[in-house]
matplotlib code that plots the C-alpha trace (Angstrom):
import matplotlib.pyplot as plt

x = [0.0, 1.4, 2.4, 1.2, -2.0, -1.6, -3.4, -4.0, -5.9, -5.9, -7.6, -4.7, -1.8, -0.8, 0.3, 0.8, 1.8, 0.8, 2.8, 0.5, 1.5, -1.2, -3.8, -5.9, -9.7, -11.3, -8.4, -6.3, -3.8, -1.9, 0.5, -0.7, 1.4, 1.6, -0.4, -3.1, -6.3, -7.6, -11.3, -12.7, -12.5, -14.8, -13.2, -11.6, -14.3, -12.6, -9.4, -8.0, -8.6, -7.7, -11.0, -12.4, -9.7, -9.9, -13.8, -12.8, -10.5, -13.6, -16.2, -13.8, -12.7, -9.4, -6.7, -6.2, -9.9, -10.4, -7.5, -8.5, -12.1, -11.1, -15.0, -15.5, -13.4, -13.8, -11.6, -11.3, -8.9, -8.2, -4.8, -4.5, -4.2, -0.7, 0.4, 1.7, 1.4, -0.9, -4.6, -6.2, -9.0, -12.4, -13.8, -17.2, -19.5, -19.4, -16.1, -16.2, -18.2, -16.2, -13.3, -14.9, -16.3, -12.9, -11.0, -14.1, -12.8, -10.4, -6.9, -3.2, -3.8, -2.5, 1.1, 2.5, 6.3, 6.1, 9.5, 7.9, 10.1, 11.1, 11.9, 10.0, 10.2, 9.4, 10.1, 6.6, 3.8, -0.2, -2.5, -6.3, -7.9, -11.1, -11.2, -13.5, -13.5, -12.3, -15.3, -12.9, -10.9, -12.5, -10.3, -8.9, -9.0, -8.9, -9.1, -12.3, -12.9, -16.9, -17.9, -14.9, -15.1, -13.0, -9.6, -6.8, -2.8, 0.1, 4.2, 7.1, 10.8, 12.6, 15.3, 16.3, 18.0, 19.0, 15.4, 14.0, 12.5, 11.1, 8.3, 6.0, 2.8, -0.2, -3.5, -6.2, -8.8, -8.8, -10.3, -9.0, -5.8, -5.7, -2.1, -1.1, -3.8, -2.5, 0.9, 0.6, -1.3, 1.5, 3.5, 5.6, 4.2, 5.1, 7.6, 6.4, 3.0, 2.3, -1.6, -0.5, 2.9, 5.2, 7.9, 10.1, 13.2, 15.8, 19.3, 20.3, 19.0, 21.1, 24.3, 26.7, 28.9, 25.8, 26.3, 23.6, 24.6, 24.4, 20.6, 19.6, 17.0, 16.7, 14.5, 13.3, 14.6, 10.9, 8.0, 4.6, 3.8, 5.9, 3.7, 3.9, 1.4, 4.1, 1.7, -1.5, -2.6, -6.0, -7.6, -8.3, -12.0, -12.1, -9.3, -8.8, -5.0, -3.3, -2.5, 0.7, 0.8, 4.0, 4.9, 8.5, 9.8, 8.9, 12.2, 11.4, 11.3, 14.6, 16.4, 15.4, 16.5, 19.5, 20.6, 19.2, 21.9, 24.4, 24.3, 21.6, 23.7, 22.1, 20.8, 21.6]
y = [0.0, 3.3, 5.6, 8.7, 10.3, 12.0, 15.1, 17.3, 20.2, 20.5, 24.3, 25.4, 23.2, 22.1, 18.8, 17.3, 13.9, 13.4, 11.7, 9.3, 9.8, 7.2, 5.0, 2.5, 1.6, 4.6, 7.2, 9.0, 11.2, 13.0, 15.6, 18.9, 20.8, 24.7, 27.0, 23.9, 25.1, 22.2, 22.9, 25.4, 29.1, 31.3, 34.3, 32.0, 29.1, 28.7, 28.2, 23.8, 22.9, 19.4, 18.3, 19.1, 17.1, 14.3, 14.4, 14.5, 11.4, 9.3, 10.3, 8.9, 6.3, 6.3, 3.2, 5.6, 6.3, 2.2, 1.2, 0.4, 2.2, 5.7, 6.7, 8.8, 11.6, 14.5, 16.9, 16.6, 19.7, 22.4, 23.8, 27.1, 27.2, 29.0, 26.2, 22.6, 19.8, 17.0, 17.1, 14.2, 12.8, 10.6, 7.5, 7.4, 10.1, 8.6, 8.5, 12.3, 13.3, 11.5, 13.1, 17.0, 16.3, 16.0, 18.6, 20.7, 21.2, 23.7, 21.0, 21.2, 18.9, 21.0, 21.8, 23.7, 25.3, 28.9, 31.3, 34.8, 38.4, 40.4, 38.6, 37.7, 39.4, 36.0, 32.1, 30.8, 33.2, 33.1, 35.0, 34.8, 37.4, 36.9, 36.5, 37.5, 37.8, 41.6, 43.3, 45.5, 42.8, 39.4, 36.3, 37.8, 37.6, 40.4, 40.6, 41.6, 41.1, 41.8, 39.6, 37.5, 33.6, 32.3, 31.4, 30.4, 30.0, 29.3, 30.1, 28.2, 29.9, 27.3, 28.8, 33.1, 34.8, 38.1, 39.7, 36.2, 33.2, 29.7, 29.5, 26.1, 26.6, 24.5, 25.9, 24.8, 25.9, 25.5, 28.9, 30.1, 32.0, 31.6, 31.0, 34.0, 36.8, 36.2, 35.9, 39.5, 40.7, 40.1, 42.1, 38.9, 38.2, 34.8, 35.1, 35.4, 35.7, 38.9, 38.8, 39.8, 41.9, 38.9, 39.8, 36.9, 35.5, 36.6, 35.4, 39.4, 40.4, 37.9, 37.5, 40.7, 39.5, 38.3, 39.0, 38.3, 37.3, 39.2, 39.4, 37.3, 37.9, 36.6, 34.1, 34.1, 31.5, 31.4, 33.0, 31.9, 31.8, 30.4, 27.8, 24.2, 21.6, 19.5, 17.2, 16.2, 14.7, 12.8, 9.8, 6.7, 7.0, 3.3, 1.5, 4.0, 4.3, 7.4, 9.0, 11.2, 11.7, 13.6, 15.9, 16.5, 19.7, 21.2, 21.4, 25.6, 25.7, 23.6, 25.0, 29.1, 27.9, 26.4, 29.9, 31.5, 29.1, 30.0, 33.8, 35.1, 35.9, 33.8, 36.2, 35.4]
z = [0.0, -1.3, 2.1, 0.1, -1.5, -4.8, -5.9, -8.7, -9.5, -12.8, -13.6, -11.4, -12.8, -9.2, -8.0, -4.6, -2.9, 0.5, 3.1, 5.2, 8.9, 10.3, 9.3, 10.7, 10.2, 11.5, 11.1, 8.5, 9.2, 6.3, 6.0, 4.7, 2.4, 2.9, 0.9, 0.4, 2.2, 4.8, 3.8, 0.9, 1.7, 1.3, 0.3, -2.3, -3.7, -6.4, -5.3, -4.4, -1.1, 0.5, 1.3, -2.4, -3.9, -1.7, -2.0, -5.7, -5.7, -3.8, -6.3, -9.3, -7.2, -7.8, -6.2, -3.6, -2.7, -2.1, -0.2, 3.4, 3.0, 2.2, 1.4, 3.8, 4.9, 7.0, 9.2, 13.0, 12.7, 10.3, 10.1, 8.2, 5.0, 4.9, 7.6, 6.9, 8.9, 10.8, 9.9, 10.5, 9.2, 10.1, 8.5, 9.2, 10.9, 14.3, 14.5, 13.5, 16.5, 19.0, 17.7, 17.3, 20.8, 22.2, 20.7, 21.2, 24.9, 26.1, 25.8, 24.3, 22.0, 19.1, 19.0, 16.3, 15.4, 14.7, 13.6, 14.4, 13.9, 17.5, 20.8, 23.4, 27.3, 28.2, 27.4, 28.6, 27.8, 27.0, 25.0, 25.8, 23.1, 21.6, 18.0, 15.1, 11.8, 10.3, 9.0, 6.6, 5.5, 4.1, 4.9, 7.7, 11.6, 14.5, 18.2, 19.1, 23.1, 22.7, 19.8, 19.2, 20.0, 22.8, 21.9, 24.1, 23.3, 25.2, 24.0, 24.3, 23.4, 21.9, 19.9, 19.7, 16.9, 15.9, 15.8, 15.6, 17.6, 17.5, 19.0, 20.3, 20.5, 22.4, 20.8, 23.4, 20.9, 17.0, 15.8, 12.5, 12.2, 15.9, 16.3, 13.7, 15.2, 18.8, 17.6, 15.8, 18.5, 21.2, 18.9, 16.9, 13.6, 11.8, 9.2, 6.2, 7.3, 4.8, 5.9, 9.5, 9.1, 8.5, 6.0, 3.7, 5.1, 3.4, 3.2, 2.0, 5.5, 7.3, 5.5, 5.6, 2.7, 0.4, -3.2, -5.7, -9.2, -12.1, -13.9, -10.4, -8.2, -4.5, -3.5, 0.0, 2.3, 3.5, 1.8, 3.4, 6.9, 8.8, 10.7, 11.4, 13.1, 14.8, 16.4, 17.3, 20.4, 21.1, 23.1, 20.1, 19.4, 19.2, 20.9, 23.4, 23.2, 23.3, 20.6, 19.1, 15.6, 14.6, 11.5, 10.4, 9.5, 6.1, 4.0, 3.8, 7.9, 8.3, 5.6, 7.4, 10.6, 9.2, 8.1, 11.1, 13.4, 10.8, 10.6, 12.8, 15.7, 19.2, 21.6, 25.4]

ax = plt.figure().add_subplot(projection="3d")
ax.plot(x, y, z, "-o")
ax.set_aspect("equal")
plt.show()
């Protein structure tokens, strides 16, 4: 049985194959690419989403689609869209609901890598802020303490640079954008993150002898948000075994922290 999923979207030109990080009867976890929405969007319908594709794949039933049941698939979580990482996925419908009940409570079951701009006065730190959707800017997310939905985050420094840090995150909720609203709010916007202030890596702004060739332009070292659902933690809606499902690094996020350890001078 292959250990990926392959996808294509052809209106868009874009292919993807998926790295299976667990599978059993009643669970699928995968590996989401970056810049591959989890669910459609609605300030973009039109543009591929995993869910659509996969949703796709079952209505042609492709070999994929009818190895070990795949006919029904549906999201217990929903990473951003800019973020890669574990999104796992349910079977059948009850299975669905055991799972949404569970990380429908207040938990760390979320963990996530983020490489934000600025330093932290802190190593362990919380944000609490309501979100909402921004009225004056469709796709987007603000803190908004009368109307906003409850959404609870905690910080962990792993790593400082020169005007950087990685950051682990435990999202005890699962709103949208939460990690990136709450990260811009405290002042440290993700990398990359252009939506909330985050600006491209760049190995210019890093390396004091860095000389571009001749009719060259720079490529960022990182150009999309910076985010990474490292792992996912949950009770087994069937067997009742807990549960750790791990990502590895995206080649973008090692390859920027690579450079970071290199020339971004460590700050005590």
């Amino acid at each position: 049985m292959s250990p990926f999923i392959k996808l294509s979207s052809p209106a868009t030109h874009q292919f993807w194959e998926i790295t299976i990080l667990f599978e059993d009867d009643h669970l699928l976890a995968i590996d989401k690419p970056a810049g591959l929405a989890s669910t459609p969007e609605a300030a973009a319908p039109d543009v591929p989403s995993l869910m659509k594709l996969l949703h796709a794949g079952i209505e042609r039933g492709v070999p994929w689609s009818v190895e070990r049941g795949r006919s029904y698939l549906t999201p217990a979580n929903r990473p951003d869209a800019e973020a890669s990482g574990v999104i796992l996925l349910a079977k059948s419908k009850p299975i669905l609901v055991t799972l949404l009940d569970a990380f429908g409570t207040e938990n760390p079951s979320r963990t996530y890598l983020a490489l934000v701009q600025g330093t932290p006065a802190e190593d362990h730190f919380q944000n609490g802020a309501r979100l909402a959707p921004n009225p004056v800017q469709p796709g987007a997310f603000r803190v908004d303490p009368h109307h906003g939905k409850r959404c609870r985050t905690g910080f962990e420094v792993m790593e400082k640079f020169a005007g950087f840090t990685l950051l682990r995150s435990e999202a005890w909720t699962d709103r949208p954008h939460q990690v990136r609203v709450h990260l811009r709010n405290l002042g440290l916007p993700l990398v990359g993150d252009q939506l909330y202030g985050g600006r491209s890596l760049l190995l210019s702004r890093l390396k004091r002898d860095y000389r571009l060739k001749p009719n060259r332009s720079e490529h960022p070292l990182l150009a999309r948000a910076a985010l990474h659902a490292e792992a996912l933690r949950f009770v087994h809606p069937v067997t009742g075994a807990a549960m750790i499902i791990n990502s590895p690094w995206p080649k973008d996020l090692t390859v920027a922290v690579k450079y970071l350890r290199r020339y971004g001078t460590a700050q005590a």
